[in-house]
N, C-alpha and C positions, 0 to 999 in steps of 0.2 A: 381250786384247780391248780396243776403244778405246773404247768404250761410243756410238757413232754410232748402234746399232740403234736409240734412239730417235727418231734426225732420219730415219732411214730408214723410219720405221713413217708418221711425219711427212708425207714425202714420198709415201708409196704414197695417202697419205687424198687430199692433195693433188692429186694426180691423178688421181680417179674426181669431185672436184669441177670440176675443169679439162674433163675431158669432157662430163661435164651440161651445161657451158656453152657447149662447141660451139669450146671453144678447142684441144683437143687435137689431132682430127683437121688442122685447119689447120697446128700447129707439126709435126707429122708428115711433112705435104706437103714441106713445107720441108726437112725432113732428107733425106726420100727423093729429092728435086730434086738436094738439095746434094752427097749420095752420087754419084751420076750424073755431076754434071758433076767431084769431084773425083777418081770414078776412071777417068779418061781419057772419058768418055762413053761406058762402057759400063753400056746396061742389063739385061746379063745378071747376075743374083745371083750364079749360078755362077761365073761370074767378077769379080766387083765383092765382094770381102767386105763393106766397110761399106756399100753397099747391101742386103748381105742381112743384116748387122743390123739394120739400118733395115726394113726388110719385115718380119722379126719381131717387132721391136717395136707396127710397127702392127696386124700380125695378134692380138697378145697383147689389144691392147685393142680387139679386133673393127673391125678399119678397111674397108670394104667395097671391094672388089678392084677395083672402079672407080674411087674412088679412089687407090689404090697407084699405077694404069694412068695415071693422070690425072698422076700426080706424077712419074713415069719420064719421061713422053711432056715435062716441064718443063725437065727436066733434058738435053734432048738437040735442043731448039727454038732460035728463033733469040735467045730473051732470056735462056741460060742463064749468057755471061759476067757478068748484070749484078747475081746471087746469090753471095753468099759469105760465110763464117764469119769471126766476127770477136768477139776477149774483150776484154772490160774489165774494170779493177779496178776497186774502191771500199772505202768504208766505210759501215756498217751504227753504230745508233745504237752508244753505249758501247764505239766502238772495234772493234765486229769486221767483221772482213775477207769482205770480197766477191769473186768471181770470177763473172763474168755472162757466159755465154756466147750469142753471136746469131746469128742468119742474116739478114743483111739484104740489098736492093738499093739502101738509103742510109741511108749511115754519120751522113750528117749530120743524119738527121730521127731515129737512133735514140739517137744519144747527148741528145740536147735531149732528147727523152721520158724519156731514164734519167736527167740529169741535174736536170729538174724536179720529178720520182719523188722520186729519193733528198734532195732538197732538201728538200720538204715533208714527208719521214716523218722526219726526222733523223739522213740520212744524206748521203753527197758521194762525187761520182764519183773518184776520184784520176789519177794519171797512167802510162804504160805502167812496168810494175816496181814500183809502189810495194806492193803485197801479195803477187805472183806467188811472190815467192820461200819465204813464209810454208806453200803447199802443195807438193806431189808431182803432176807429172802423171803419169797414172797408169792402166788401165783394170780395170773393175770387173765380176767374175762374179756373178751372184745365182742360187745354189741350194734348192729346195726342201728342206726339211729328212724329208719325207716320202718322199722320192723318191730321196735322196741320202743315205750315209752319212758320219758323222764323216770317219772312215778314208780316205773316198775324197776327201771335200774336201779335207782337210789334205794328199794325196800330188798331188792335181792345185795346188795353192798351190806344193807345193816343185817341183814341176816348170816354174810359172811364175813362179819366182825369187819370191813373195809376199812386199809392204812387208806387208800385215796381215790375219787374216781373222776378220772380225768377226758376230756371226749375234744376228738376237732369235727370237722364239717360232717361226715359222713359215719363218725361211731363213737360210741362212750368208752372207757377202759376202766376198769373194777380191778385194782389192787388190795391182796388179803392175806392176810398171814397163812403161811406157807403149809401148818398142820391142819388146814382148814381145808384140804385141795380136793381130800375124798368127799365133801360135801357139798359140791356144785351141783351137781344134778337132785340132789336132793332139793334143792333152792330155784331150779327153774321155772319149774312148770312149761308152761308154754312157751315162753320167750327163746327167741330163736341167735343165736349164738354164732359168730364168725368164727370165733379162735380161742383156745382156755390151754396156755402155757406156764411154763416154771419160770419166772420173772427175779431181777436182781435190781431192786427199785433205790437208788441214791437218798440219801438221808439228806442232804442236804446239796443242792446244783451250783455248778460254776459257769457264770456267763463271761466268754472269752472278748476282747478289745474289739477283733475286726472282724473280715470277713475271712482273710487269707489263716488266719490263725485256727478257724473254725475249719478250714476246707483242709487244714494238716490235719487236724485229728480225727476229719472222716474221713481222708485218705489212707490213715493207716488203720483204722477201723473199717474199712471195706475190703484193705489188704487181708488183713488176718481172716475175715469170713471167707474169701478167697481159698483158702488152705483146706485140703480136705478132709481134714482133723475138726477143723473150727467149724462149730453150729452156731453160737450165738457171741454175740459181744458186746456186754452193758457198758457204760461208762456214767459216770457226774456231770457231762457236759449238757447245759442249760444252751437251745437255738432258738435266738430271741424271732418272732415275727420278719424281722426287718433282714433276717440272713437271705445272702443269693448265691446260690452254685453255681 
């Protein structure tokens, strides 16, 4: 186990705050959009897989279906060339490594915003390669632990070649190499499924001194998810048990 369940408990809080604020649903749109136009401009789930990840993921966090409608209808209009996904590295204070994943329709208003970001919270954008290689790309299952058994996690991992599979109090998580993404459902069967995303998994973790050192780097890694460019933001940083926000 790699002990990530903490950054992943992290992460789930972080995003019932993100919705309170009305930012969720919007970066949502944007995936669902971006799904659309990168699989071929189909808006059929049935046939668009990563659209119909995208659809459940918003359904997970109650996305109203006009919405969803709203976001398809984006994806297949006449301003759909001028959306696309696009990563950046950086650095995060004390050295650790960023992966920032975006949707935008200009590349050049959102690196300014992440590079002014990471400037002011004590950290710097870097250049294409300069962290990349420090992760695994990688796609990620998150199982209920209620719902799912040990046994059946561990046998659907080794059937998707699994880098690692890591679980805290309430779910397990299945990390797999990344050309393996189209055969999740082929691997399910029954077992019932939270969450199955594009994952940027650290090759190797850094666990920081204190506390306050830890609460700078998720401070500017809260920033940046803030931005309404920024969807996701991996980092290297290892949050030992004993950290307190």
């Amino acid at each position: 186990m790699s002990g990530h369940s903490k950054w992943a408990n992290i992460k789930r809080k972080k995003g019932v705050t993100d919705k309170a604020k009305g930012i969720a649903f919007a970066k949502l749109s944007r995936i669902i959009t971006l799904s659309v136009i990168e699989g071929g401009n189909i808006p059929d789930p049935n046939h668009n897989f990563k659209l119909r990840l995208a659809i459940d993921k918003a359904r997970a966090l109650n996305m109203p279906k006009d919405n969803i409608s709203r976001a398809i209808e984006k994806g297949t209009g006449s301003g759909k060339a001028l959306l696309r996904e696009v990563l950046y590295e950086g650095f995060a204070p004390h050295g650790i490594a960023l992966m920032i994943q975006a949707t935008t329709d200009n590349p050049n208003r959102t690196v300014s915003e992440m590079k002014n970001l990471c400037e002011m919270n004590g950290g710097k954008l870097g250049s294409q390669g300069s962290v990349s290689y420090l992760f695994d790309h990688c796609g990620m299952v998150e199982f209920d632990k209620t719902a799912n058994t040990e046994e059946a996690v561990f046998n659907f991992g080794e059937a998707m070649k699994a880098i690692d599979i890591d679980q805290n109090e309430s779910s397990y998580y299945v990390y797999f190499p990344f050309h393996e993404f189209g055969r999740i459902k082929e691997h399910l069967g029954s077992m019932v499924t939270i969450t199955s995303e594009v994952d940027f998994r650290p090759q190797l973790t850094i666990t920081l001194a204190d506390d306050s050192q830890i609460r700078s780097v998720l401070g500017l890694v809260e920033k940046l998810e803030e931005l309404d460019d920024v969807q996701r933001v991996f980092t290297n940083l290892e949050i030992p048990d004993s950290f307190h926000e």
